[in-house]
C-alpha positions as CSV (number, residue, x, y, z in Angstrom):
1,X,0.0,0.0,0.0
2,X,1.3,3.5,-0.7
3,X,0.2,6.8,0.8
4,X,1.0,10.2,-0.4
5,X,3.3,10.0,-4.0
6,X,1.4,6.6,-4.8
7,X,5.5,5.1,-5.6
8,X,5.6,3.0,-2.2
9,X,6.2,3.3,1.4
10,X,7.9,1.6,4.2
11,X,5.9,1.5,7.8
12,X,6.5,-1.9,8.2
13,X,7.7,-1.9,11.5
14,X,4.5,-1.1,13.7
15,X,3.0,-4.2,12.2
16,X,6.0,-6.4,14.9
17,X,4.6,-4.0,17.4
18,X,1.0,-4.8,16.6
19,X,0.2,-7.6,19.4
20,X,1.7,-5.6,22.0
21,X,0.1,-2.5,21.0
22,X,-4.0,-4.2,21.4
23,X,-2.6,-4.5,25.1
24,X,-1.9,-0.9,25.9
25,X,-5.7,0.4,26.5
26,X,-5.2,-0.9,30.0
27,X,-1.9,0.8,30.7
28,X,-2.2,4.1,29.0
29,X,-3.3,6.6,31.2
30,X,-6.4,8.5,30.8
31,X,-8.7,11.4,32.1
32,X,-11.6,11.5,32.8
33,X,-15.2,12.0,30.9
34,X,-15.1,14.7,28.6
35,X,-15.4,18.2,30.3
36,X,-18.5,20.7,29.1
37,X,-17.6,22.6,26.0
38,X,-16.8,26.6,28.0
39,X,-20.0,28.6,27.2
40,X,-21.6,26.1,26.3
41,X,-25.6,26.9,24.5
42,X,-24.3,28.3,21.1
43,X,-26.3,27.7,18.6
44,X,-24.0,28.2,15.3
45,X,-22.0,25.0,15.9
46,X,-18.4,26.8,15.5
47,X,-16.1,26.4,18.0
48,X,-16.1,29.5,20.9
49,X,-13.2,31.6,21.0
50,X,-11.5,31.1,23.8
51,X,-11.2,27.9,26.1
52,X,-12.1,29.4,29.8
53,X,-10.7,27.8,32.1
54,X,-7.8,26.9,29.5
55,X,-7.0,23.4,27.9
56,X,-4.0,21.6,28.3
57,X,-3.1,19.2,25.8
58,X,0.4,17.6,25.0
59,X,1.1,16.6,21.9
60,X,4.6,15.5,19.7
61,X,5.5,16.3,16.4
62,X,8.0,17.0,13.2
63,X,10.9,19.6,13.0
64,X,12.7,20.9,10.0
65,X,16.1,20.8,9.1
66,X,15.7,24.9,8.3
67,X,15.6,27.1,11.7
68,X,12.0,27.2,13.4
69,X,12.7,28.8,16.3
70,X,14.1,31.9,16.9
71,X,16.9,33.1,19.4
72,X,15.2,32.2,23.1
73,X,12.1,30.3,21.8
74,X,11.8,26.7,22.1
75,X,9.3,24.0,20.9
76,X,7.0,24.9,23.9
77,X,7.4,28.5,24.3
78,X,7.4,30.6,21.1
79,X,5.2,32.4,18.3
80,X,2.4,30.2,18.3
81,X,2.4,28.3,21.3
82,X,1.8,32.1,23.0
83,X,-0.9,33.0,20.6
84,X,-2.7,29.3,21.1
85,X,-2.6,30.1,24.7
86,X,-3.5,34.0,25.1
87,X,-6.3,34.0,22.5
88,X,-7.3,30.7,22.5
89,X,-6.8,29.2,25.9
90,X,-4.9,26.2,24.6
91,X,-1.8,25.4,26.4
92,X,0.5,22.8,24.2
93,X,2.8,20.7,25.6
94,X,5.3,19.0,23.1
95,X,6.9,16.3,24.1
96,X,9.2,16.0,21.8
97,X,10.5,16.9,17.9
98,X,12.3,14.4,15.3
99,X,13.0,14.4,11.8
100,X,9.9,13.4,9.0
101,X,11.7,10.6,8.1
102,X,12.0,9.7,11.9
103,X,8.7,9.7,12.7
104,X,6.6,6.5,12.5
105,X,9.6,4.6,13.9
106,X,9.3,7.3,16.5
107,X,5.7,6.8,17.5
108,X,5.9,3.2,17.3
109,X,8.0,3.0,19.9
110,X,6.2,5.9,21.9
111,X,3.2,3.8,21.3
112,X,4.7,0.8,22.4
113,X,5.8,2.3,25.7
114,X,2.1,2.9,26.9
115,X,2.4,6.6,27.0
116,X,0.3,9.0,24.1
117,X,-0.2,12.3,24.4
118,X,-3.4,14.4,23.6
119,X,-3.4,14.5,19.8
120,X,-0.5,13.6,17.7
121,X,0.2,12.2,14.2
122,X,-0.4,8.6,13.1
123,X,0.1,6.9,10.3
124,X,-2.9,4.9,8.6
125,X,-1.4,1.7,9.9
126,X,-0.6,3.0,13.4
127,X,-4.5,4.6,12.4
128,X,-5.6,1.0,12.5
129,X,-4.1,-0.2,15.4
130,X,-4.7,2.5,17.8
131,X,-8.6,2.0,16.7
132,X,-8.5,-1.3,17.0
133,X,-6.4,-1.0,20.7
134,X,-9.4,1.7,21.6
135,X,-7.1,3.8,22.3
136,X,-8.2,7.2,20.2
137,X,-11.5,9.3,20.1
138,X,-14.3,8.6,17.8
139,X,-14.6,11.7,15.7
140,X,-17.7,11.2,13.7
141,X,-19.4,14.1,15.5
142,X,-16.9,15.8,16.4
143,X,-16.0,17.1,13.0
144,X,-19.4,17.6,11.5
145,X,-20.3,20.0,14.7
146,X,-16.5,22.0,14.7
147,X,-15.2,21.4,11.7
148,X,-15.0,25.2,10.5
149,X,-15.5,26.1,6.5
150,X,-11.8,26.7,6.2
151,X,-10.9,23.4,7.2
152,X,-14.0,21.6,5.9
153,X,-12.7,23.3,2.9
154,X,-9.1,22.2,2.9
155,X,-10.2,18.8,3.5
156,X,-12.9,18.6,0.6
157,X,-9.9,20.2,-2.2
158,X,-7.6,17.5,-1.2
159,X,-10.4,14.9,-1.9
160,X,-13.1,12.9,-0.8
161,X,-10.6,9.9,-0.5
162,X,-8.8,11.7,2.6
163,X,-11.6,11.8,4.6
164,X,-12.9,8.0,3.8
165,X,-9.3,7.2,4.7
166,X,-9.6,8.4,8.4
167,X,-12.9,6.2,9.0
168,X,-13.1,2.6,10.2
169,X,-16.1,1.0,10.1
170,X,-17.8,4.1,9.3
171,X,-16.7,6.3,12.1
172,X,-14.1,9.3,12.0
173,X,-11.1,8.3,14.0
174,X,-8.9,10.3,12.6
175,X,-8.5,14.3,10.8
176,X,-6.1,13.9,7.8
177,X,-3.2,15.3,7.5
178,X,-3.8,17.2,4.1
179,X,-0.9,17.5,2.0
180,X,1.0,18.6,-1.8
181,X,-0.2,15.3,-3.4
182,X,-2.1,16.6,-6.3
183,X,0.1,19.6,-7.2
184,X,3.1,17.3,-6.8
185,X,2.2,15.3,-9.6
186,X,5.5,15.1,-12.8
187,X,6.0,18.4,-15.1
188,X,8.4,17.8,-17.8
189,X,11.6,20.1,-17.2
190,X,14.0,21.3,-20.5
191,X,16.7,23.4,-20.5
192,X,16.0,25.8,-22.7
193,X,19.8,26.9,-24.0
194,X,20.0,23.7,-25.2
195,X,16.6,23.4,-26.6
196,X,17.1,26.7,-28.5
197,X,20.9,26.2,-29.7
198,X,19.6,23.1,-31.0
199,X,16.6,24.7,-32.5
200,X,13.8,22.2,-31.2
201,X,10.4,23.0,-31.5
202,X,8.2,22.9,-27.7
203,X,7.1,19.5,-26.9
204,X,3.6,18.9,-27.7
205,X,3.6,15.2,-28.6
206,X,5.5,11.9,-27.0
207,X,7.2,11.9,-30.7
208,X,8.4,15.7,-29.6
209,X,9.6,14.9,-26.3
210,X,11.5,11.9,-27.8
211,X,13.0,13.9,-30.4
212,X,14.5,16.3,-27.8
213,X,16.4,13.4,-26.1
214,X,17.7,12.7,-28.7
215,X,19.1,15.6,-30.1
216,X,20.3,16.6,-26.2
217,X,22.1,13.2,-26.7
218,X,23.8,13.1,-29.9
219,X,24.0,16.7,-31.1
220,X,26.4,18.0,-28.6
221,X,24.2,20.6,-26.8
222,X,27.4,22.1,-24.6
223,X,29.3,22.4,-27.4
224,X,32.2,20.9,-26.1
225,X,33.1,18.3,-28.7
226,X,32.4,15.6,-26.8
227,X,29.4,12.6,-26.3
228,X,28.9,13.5,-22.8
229,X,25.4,14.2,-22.6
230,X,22.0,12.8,-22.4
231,X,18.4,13.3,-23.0
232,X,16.0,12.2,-20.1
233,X,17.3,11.8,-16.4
234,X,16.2,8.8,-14.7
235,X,16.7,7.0,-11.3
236,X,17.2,3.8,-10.1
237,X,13.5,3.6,-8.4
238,X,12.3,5.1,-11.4
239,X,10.4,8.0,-9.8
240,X,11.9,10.0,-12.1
241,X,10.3,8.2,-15.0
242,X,6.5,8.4,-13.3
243,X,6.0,11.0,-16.2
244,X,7.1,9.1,-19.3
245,X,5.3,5.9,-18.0
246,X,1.9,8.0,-17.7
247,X,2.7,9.5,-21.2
248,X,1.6,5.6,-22.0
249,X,-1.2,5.6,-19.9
250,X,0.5,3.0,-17.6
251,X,0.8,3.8,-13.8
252,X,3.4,2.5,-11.2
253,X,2.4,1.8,-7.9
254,X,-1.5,2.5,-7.9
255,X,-4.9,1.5,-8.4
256,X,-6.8,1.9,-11.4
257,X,-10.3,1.7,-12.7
258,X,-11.0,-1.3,-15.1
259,X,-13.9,-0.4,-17.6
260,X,-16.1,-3.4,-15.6
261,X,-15.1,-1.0,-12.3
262,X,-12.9,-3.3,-10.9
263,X,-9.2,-2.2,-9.5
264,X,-6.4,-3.1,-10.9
265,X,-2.5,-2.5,-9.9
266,X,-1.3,-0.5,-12.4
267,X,2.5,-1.7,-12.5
268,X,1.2,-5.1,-14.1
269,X,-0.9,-3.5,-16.4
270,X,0.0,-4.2,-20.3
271,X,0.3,-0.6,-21.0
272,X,3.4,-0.9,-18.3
273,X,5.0,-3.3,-20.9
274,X,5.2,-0.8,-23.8
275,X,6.2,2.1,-21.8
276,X,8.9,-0.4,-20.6
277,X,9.9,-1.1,-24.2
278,X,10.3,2.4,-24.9
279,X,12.4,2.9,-21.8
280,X,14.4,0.3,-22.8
281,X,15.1,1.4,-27.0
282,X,16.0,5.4,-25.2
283,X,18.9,3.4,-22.8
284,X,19.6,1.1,-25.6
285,X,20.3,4.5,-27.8
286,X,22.3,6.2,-25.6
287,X,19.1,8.7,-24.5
288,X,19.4,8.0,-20.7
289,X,22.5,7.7,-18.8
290,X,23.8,4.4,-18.6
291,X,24.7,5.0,-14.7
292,X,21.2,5.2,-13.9
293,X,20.4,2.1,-12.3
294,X,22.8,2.6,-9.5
295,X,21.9,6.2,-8.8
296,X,19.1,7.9,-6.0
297,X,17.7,11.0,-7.1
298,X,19.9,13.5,-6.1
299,X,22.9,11.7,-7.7
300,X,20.9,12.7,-11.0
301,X,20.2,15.9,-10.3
302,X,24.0,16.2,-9.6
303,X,24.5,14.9,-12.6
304,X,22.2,18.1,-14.3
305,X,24.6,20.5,-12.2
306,X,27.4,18.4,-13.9
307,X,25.7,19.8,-17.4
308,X,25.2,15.9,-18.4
309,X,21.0,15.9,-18.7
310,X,18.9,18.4,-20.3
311,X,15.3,17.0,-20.0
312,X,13.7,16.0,-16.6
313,X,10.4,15.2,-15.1
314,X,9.5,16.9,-12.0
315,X,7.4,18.6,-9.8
316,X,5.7,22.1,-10.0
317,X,9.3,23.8,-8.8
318,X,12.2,24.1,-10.9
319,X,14.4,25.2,-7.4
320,X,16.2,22.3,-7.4
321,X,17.5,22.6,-10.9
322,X,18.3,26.1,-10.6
323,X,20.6,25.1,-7.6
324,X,22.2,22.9,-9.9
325,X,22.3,24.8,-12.9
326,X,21.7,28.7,-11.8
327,X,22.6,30.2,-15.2
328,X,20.9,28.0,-17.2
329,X,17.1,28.3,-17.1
330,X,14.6,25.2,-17.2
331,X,11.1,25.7,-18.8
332,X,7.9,23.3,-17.5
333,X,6.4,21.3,-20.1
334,X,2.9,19.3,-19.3
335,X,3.7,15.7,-19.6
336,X,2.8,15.0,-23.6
337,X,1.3,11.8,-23.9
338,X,1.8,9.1,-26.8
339,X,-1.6,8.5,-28.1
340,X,-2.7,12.5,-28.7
341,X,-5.4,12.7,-26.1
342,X,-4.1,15.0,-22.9
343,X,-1.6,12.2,-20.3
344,X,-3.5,11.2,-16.9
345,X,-0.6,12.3,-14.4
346,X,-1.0,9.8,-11.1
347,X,-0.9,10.7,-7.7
348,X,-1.3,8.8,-4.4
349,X,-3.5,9.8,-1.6
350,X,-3.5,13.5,-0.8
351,X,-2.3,13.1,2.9
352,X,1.3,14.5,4.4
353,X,2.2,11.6,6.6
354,X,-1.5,10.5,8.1
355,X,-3.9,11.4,10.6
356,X,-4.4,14.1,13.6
357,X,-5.7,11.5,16.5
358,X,-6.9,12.4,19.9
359,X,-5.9,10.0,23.0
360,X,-9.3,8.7,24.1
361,X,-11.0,10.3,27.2
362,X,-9.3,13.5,25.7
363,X,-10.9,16.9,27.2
364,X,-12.1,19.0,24.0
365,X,-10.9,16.9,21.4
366,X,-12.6,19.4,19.3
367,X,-9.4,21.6,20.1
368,X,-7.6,20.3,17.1
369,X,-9.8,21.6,15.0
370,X,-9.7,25.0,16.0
371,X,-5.6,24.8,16.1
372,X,-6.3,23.4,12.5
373,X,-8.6,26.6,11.2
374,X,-6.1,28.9,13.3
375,X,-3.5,27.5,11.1
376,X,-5.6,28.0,8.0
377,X,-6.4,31.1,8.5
378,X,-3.4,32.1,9.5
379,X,-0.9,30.7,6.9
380,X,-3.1,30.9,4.1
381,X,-6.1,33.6,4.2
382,X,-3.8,36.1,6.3
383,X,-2.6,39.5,3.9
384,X,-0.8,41.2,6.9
385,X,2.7,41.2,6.4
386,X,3.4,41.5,10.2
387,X,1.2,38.7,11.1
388,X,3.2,37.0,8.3
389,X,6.8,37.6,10.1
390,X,5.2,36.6,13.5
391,X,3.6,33.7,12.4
392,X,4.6,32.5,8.9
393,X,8.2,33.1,7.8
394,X,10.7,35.4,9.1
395,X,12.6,36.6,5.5
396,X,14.8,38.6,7.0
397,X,16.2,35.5,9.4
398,X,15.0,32.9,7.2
399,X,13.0,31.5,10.0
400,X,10.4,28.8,9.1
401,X,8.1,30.3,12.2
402,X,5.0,28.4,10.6
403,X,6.1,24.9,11.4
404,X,5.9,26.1,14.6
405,X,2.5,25.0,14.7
406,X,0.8,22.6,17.1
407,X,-1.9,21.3,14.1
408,X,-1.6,21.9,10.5
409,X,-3.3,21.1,7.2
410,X,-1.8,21.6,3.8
411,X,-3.5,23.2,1.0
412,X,-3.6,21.2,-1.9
413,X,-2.8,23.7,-4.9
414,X,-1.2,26.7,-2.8
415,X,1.7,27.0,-4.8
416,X,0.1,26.7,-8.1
417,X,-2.4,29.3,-6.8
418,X,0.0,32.0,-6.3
419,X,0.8,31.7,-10.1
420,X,-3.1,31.8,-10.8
421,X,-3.7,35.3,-8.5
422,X,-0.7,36.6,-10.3
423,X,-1.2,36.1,-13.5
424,X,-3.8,39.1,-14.6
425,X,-1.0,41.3,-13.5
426,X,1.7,39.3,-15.4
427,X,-0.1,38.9,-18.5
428,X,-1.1,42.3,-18.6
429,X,2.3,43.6,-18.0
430,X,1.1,46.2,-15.6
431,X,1.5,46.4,-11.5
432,X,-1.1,45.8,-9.3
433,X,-2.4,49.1,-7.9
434,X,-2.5,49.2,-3.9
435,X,-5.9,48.0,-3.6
436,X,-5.0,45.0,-5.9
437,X,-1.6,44.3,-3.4
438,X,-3.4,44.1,-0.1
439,X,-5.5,41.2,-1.6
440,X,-2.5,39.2,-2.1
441,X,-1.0,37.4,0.6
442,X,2.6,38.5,2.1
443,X,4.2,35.4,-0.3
444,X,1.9,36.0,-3.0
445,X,3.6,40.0,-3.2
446,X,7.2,38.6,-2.1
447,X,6.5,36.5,-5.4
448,X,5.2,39.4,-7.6
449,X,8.5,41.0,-6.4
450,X,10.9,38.5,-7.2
451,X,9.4,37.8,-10.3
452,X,10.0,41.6,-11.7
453,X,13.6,41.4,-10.5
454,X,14.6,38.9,-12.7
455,X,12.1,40.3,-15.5
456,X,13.9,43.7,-15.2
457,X,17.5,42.5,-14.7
458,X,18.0,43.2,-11.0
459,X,18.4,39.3,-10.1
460,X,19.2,36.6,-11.8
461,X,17.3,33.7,-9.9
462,X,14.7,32.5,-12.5
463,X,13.6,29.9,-10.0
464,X,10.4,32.2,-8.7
465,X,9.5,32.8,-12.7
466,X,9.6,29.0,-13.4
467,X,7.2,28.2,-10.5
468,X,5.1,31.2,-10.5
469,X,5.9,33.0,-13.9
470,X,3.7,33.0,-16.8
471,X,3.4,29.0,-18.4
472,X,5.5,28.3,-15.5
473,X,5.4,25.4,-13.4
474,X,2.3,26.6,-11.4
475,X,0.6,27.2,-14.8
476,X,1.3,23.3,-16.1
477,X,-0.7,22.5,-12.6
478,X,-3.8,24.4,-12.8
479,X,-4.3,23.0,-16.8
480,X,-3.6,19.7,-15.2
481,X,-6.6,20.4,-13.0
482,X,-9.0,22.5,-15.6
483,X,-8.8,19.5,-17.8
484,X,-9.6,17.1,-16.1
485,X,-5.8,14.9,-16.3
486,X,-4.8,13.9,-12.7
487,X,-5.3,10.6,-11.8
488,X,-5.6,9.6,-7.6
489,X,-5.1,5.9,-6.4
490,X,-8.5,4.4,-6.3
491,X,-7.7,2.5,-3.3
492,X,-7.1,4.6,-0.2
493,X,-7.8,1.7,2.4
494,X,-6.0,0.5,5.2
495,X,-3.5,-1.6,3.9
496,X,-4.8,-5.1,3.8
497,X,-3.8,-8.7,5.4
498,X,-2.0,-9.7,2.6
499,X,-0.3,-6.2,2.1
500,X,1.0,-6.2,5.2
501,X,2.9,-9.5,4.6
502,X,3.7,-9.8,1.6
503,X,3.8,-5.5,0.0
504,X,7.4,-5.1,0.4
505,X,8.6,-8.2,-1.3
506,X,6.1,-7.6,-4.1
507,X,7.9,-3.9,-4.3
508,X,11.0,-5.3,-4.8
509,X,10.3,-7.9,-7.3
510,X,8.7,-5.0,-9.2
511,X,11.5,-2.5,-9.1
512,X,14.5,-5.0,-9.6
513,X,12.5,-6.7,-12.6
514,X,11.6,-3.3,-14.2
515,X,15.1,-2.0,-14.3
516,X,16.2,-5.4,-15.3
517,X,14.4,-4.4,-18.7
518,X,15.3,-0.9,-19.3
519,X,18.9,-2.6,-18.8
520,X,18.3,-4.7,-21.7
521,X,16.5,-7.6,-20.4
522,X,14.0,-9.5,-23.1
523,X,11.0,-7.2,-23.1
524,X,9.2,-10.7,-22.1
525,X,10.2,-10.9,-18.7
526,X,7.8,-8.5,-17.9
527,X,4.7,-10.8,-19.0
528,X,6.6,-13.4,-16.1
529,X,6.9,-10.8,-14.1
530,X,3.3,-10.0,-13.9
531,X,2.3,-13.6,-13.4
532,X,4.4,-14.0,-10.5
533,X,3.5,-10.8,-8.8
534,X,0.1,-12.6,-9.0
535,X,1.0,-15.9,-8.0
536,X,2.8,-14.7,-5.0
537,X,0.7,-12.5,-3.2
538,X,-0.9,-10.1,-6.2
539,X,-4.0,-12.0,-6.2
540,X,-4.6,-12.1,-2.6
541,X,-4.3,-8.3,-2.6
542,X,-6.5,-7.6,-6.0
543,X,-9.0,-9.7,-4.4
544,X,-9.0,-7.9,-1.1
545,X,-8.8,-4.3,-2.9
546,X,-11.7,-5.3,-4.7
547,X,-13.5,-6.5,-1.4
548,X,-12.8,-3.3,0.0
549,X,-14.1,-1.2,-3.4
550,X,-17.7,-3.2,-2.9
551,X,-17.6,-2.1,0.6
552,X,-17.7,1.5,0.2
């Protein structure tokens, strides 16, 4: 099962913990019966505005490797812990902080020890587990009576999937974790010096695309005199290649919709084959570099600083190519597709990480959800650039202030919005007048302003323009949307029984026999490959998937 990108997961190792875990109700400590909501009697349903007597709820979370905190603040006493607790009357207590990639392993031992906090974040197997261990709140009324329209509305852009993910036998135990899912999904990347000196037309078509790599790879874009170069960067887990592979309507790692309306998993899908083949004639030709099997992303994309790869799939942002190649500028491309009608780009479930969770017995869980439409509002909806320093980012200390924050959801298309709010202004080649500004967020003007720097020669960073810009990044995103092209995993249950036992074997199989192809392997081994992904455990798992599907 795979949550978020839809190209795999770990979590494996809260399923060892899983016995031990069903006997913790009876050790975790608990309070008491649910305390009267303060002022209690109104009649609107929102939340009141402050918690009188205040609310004291501990909690855990995430940190970032950028500074958070600045001089003489720490995890429980800064920006928003303050404003939680003066305007809102909730006091958090954070146990402790660790790294993203840190933090299921974290939990499952926090977990394991008997001791939970409040609220905190759980993955959709720890999700499972903690239901099943009665351990966290029901939430099926708790969100339909506090939930406030910015968070309902948050919740519904990410999708209806997100919210069906956090239920278990029909109730709510869970408030997702929104995330970058759908505006994550690949944007074809070309440098355009070398598309220019080489005088290639913009890729419309596959056949376009195609053409590119191989004139990156065989007509000497650097000049140097040399066969150094190549046309399409790809990686050894072939995340990279997510792009291509939907450019042939064939998806890695998720569920699709048969025409009977029964799931299938995309990576054994016969459309997988042929965009195999193709994969495997560009490394046969010298299109993709012959390295790539051994390499992890960011050896590629070293390889692009190295001037070695002209033509990548990526995400919405070009950042990481202009650290790697600052003056030479990458355009975004949607992903063209091989049969003429627009590509279907995947995507995985729309969640960062999983679920908020409150500890059962919990005073106010309802809490969360006001620290969730405080973040909301505050992050997204505010205008006021000094409640933006305070609360959001600190530009002048490079401060991340707004991870700060006890509870947070993630707007689905923020970053392809800011191109869409400035685009009348961009298109029209005019500036905003002062009216027009003060609608814009404080990141929305920093944008604007960045933008004209490099459009007037004042800076040379052309990574805000690529995002942001006209046809930039941003742009390729919202067309993705308006027409209709992105493509979520149709199954967004827990994982199931068979999953759990057999998923990361199955992974492995897939990736090592896929590579083994595009390597040169008889184009055939996929068709083995498929049946044995069956025979050993993909059968099981279509079955249950499709169990699941006639469930909801």
């Amino acid at each position: 099962m795979r949550f978020g990108n839809g190209r795999g997961s770990g979590g494996g190792g809260i399923a060892a913990a899983a016995a031990g875990l069903l006997l913790l109700a009876g050790c975790i400590e608990a309070p008491g019966a649910e305390t009267p909501l303060p002022n209690a009697g109104k009649t609107s349903g929102e939340l009141v505005f402050k918690y009188d007597p205040p609310v004291a709820l501990s909690t855990v979370g995430t940190t970032l490797p950028a500074p958070v905190y600045p001089q003489g603040d720490d995890r429980n006493d800064n920006a928003w812990t303050r404003h939680l607790r003066d305007n809102l009357g909730i006091v958090v207590d954070k146990w402790w902080e660790t790294a993203p990639g840190q933090l299921e392993q974290k939990t499952n031992l926090m977990i394991a020890s008997g001791s939970i906090p409040n609220f905190f974040i759980a993955t959709p197997r720890q999700l499972v587990l903690l239901e099943r261990a009665d351990l966290i709140e029901d939430l099926t009324d708790v969100y339909p009576r506090h939930a406030s329209a910015n968070v309902r509305g948050v919740i519904e852009e990410a999708g209806p999937e997100v919210l069906e993910a956090a239920k278990i036998d029909g109730k709510l135990m869970g408030i997702p974790f929104t995330g970058v899912a759908k505006e994550s999904v690949p944007v074809l990347w070309i440098r355009e010096d070398w598309r220019n000196k080489l005088n290639l037309p913009k890729p419309k078509t596959m056949d376009d695309m195609l053409a590119i790599a191989e004139a990156f790879a065989k007509r000497d874009p650097d000049g140097n005199g040399r066969h150094d170069t190549y046309g399409l960067a790809l990686d050894k887990s072939l995340s990279m290649g997510i792009g291509l592979l939907n450019g042939y309507r064939a998806y890695k790692g998720i569920w699709i919709a048969e025409p009977d309306g029964r799931l299938a998993y995309g990576s054994v899908r016969p459309e997988m084959k042929q965009a195999l083949g193709k994969l495997q004639e560009m490394y046969r030709s010298g299109l993709i570099d012959p390295d790539f099997g051994t390499k992890e992303g960011t050896k590629v994309y070293e390889s692009i600083g190295a001037g070695q790869i002209g033509m990548a799939y990526g995400s919405i942002s070009g950042n990481t190519l202009y650290a790697q190649t600052p003056d030479s500028r990458w355009f975004a491309y949607p992903a063209p597709s091989a049969d003429g009608a627009p590509t279907r780009v995947q995507h995985g479930l729309n969640l960062n990480i999983g679920f908020w969770v409150v500890r059962k017995g919990t005073p106010h869980p309802e809490a969360v959800l006001r620290m969730a439409d405080e973040f909301v509002k505050t992050f997204y909806l505010n205008t006021d650039d000094a409640v933006y320093k305070q609360f959001n980012f600190d530009i002048e200390h490079k401060t991340s202030i707004w991870h700060q924050a006890p509870v947070k959801l993630f707007k689905s298309y923020k970053n392809a919005e800011i191109s869409a709010h400035l685009e009348p202004f961009l298109s029209a080649g005019r500036t905003p007048t002062a009216a027009e500004k003060a609608r814009l967020t404080p990141e929305e003007r920093e944008k604007y302003a960045l933008i004209q720097d490099y459009l007037t020669g004042k800076s040379a960073d052309w990574s805000v323009i690529a995002r942001n810009g006209l046809h930039g990044g941003g742009t390729v995103i919202l067309d993705y949307v308006k027409n209709g092209q992105l493509l979520a995993d149709r199954f967004y249950g827990s994982p199931t029984k068979t999953m759990v036992r057999k998923q990361a074997s199955l992974a492995k199989l897939e990736e090592d026999v896929m590579k083994r192809i595009i390597l040169g392997a008889p184009l055939d081994e996929f068709d083995q490959f498929a049946e044995d992904w069956k025979r050993l455990g993909g059968d099981e798992i279509t079955a249950e998937v499709n169990e699941w599907a006639g469930s909801r």
